[in-house]
C-alpha positions in Angstrom: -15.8 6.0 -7.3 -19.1 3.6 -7.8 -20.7 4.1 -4.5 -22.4 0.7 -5.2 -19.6 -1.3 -5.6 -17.2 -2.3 -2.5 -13.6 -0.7 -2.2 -10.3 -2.4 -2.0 -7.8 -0.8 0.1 -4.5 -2.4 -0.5 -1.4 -1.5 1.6 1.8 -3.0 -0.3 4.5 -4.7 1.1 6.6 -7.7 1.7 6.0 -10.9 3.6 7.6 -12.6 6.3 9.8 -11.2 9.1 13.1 -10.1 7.8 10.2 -7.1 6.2 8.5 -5.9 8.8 9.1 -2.7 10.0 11.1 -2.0 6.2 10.6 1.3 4.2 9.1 -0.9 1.5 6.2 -2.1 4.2 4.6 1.1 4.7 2.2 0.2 2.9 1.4 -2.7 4.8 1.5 -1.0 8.4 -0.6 1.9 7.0 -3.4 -0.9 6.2 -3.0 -2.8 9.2 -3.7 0.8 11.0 -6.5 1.7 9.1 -8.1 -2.1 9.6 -7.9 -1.5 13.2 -6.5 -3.6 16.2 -10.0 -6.1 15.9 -9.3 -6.6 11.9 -10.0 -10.3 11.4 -7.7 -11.0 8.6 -8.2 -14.2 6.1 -5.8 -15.8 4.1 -7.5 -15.8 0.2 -6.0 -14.9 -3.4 -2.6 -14.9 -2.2 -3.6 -12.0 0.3 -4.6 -11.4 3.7 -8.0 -9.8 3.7 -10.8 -8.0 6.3 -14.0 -7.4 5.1 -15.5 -4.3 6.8 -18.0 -1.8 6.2 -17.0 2.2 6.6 -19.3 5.2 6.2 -21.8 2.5 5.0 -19.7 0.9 1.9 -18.1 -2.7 2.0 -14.5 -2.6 2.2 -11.7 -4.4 1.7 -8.4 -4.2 3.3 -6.0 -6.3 1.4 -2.3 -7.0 2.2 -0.6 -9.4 -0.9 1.3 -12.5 0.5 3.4 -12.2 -2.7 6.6 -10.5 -2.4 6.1 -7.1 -4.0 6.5 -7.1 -7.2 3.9 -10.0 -7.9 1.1 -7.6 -5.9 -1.0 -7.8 -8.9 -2.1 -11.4 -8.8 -4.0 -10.6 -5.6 -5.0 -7.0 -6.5 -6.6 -8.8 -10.1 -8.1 -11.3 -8.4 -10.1 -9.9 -5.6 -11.2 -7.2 -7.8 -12.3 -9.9 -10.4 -13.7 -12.5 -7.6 -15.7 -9.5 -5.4 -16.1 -6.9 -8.8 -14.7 -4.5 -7.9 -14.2 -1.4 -10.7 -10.7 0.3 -11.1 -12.0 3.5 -9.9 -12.9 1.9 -6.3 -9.3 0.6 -5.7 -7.0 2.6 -3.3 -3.2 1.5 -3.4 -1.3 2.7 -0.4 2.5 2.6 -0.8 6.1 3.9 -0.2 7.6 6.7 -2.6 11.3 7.4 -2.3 10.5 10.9 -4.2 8.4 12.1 -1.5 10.3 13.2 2.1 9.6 11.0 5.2 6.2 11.4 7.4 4.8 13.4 3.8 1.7 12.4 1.4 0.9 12.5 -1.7 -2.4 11.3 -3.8 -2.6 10.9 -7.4 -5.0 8.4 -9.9 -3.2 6.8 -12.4 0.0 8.2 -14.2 3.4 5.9 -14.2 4.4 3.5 -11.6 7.7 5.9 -10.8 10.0 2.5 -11.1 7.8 1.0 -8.0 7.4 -2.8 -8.9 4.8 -3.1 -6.4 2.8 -0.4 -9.1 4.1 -1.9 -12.6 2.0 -5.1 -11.1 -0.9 -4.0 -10.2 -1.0 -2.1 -13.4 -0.7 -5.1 -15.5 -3.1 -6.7 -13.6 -5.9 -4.1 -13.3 -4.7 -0.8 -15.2 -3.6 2.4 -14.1 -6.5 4.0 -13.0 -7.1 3.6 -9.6 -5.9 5.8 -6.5 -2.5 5.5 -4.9 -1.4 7.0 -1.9 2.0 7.5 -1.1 3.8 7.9 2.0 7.1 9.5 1.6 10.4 7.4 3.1 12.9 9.9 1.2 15.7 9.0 -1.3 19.7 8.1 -0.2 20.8 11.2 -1.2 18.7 13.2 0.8 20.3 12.1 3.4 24.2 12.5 1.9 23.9 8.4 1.9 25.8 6.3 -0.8 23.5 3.5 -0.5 21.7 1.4 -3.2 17.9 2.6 -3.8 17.2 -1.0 -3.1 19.1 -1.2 -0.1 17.2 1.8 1.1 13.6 0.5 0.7 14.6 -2.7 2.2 16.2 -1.1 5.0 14.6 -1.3 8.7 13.0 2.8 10.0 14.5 3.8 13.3 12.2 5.2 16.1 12.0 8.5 14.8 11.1 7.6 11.2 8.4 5.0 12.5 7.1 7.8 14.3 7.2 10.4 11.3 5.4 7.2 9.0 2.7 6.7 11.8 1.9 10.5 12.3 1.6 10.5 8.2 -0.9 7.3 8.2 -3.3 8.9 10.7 -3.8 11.5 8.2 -5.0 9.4 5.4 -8.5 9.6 4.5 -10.0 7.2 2.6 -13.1 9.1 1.7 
């Protein structure tokens, strides 16, 4: 990471209503937790935004106002508009290979099928961090359901508590 150059956090999800509280949004609730309850979000490059500063480094929480798999037009552009290097981007999203209220971290490597990844990848390349909250797989659960359907699906009260007890333990640096 260029400890010059500001950070982009960018929690992935979908817009609108009919999203929130998905699988596919953990992304976006892991952000909004990490921005804090005071974050003053701003509407620019088809994102919401909050400039902050943490441990001394500007930061930028981003959350793309795109559905999913167009994340990389906001991801491309910030980082173009504010110059911010590959290496200082942090992408925080769901993985159905991972069980519920787990993490994982990896830079770079294949988007795993994640649309939300194949984006940002064409926009910016592959070689920035990702964090990945688990939300499990159908079938580890005995459930015949479409992979879609799965990540699109609304968490009960016990997974939204397994996903929040798993954001408090990111750290971002």
């Amino acid at each position: 990471m260029q400890e010059n150059k500001p950070v982009m956090i960018v929690g992935l999800g979908n817009p609108g209503a009919e999203y929130v509280r998905t699988r596919h949004n953990v992304g976006f609730m892991a952000v909004e937790f990490l921005a804090g309850a005071d974050a003053s979000w701003k509407n620019e490059f088809d994102a919401l935004t909050y400039r902050t500063k943490i441990d001394g480094r500007n930061v930028i929480f981003v959350r793309p106002v795109t559905f999913m798999n167009l994340s990389g037009n906001a991801v491309g552009a910030i980082a173009r508009f504010y110059k911010i290097p590959t290496e200082n981007i942090i992408v925080i999203h769901d993985d159905m290979d991972i069980k519920p209220g787990n993490i994982k971290e990896k830079t770079g490597g294949s988007s795993a099928g994640h649309n939300g990844i194949k984006s940002i990848d064409a926009a910016v390349g592959a070689e920035y961090r990702r964090i990945r909250i688990g939300i499990g797989h159908p079938r580890d659960f005995d459930l015949k359901i479409d992979p879609a359907d799965w990540v699109l699906g609304r968490v009960g009260d016990a997974e939204l508590e397994q996903i929040k007890s798993a954001i408090k333990t990111i750290k971002l640096f």
